[in-house]
C-alpha positions as a Markdown table, in Angstrom:
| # | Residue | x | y | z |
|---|---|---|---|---|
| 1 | Unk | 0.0 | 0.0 | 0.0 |
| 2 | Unk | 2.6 | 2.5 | 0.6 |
| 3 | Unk | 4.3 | 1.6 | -3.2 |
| 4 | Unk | 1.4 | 2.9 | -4.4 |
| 5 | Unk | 0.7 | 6.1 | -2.1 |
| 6 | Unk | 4.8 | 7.3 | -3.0 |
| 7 | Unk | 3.9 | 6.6 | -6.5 |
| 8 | Unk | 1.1 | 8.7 | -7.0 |
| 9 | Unk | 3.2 | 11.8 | -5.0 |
| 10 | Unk | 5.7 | 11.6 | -6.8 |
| 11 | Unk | 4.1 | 11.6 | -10.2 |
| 12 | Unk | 1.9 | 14.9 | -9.1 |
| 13 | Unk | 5.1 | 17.6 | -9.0 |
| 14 | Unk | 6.2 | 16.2 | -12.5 |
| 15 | Unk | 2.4 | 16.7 | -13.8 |
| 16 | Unk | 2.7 | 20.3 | -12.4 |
| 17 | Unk | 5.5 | 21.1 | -14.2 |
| 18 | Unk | 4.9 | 20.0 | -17.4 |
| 19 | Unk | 1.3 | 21.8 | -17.2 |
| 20 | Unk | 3.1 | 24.8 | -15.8 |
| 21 | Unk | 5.6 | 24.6 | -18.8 |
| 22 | Unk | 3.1 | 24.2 | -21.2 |
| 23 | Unk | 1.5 | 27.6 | -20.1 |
| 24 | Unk | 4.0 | 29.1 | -20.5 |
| 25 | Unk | 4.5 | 28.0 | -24.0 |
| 26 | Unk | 1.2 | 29.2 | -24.7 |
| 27 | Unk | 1.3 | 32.5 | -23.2 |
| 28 | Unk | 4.8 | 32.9 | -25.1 |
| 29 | Unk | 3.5 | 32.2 | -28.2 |
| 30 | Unk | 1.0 | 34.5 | -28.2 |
| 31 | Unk | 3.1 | 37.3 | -27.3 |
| 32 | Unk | 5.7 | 36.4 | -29.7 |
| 33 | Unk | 2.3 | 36.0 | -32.4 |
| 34 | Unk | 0.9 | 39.3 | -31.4 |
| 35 | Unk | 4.2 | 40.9 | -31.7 |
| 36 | Unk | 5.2 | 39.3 | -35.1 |
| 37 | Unk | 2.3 | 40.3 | -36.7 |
| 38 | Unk | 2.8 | 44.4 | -35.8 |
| 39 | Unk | 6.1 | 43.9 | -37.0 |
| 40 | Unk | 4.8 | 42.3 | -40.5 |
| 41 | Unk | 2.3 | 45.0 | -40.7 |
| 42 | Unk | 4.9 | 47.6 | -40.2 |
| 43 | Unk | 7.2 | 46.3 | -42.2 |
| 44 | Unk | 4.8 | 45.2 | -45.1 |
| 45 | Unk | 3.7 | 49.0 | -45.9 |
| 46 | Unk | 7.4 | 50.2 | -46.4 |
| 47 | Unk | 9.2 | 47.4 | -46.4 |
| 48 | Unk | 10.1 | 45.2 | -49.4 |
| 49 | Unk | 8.1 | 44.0 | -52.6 |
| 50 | Unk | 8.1 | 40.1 | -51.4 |
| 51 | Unk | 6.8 | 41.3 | -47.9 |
| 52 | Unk | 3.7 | 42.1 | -49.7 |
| 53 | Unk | 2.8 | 38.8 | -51.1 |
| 54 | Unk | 0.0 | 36.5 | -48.9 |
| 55 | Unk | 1.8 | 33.3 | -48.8 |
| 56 | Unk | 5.2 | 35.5 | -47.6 |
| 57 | Unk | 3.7 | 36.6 | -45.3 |
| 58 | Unk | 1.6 | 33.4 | -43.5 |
| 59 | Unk | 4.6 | 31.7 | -44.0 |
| 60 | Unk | 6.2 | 34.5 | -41.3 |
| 61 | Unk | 3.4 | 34.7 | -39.5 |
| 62 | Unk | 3.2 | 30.9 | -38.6 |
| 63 | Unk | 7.7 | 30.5 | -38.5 |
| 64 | Unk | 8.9 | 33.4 | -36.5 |
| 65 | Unk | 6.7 | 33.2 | -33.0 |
| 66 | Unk | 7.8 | 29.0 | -33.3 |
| 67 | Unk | 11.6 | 30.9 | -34.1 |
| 68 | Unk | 11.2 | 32.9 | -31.4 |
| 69 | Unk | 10.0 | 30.3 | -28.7 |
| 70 | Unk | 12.9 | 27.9 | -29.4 |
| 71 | Unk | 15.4 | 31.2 | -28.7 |
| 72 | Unk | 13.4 | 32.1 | -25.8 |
| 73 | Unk | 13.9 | 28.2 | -24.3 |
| 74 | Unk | 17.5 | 28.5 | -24.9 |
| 75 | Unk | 18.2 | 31.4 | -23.3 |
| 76 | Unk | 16.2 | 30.4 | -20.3 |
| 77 | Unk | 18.0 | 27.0 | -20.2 |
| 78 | Unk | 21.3 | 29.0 | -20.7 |
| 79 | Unk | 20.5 | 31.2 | -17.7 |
| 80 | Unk | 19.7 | 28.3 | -15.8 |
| 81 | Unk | 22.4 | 26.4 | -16.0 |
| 82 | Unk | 24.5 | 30.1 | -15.2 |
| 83 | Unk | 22.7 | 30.3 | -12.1 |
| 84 | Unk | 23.2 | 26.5 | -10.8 |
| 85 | Unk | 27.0 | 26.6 | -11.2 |
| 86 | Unk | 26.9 | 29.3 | -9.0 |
């Protein structure tokens, strides 16, 4: 009986964390979204000719907040590990 009653406390931390991690994904990507998208605007009024074409433009829209999570996971990993080794 007691197998069963460490099993089940020590799986609950490790469900917390990944549902904390994955709110943070979500709450990053849409930042990184909204902010990707007022820089596409911006740019695609005075910026180049190909920034004005549809697909261009999805394309960006759907690749950079992705870009920009994977830089933002690396840097926090990188910080991390600064951190510990002091």
């Amino acid at each position: 009986m007691d197998e069963q009653t460490s099993d089940r406390s020590g799986c609950f931390p490790g469900c917390l964390y990944v549902l904390g991690l994955a709110a943070v994904t979500g709450v990053l990507l849409y930042v990184n979204g909204a902010m990707s998208l007022a820089v596409l605007r911006a740019l695609s009024q005075s910026g180049p000719q190909w920034l004005r074409d549809p697909r261009a433009v999805q394309f960006l829209l759907f690749a950079m907040p992705v870009l920009l999570l994977v830089l933002q996971w690396m840097v926090f990993d990188l910080v991390l590990r600064v951190v510990r080794r002091r």
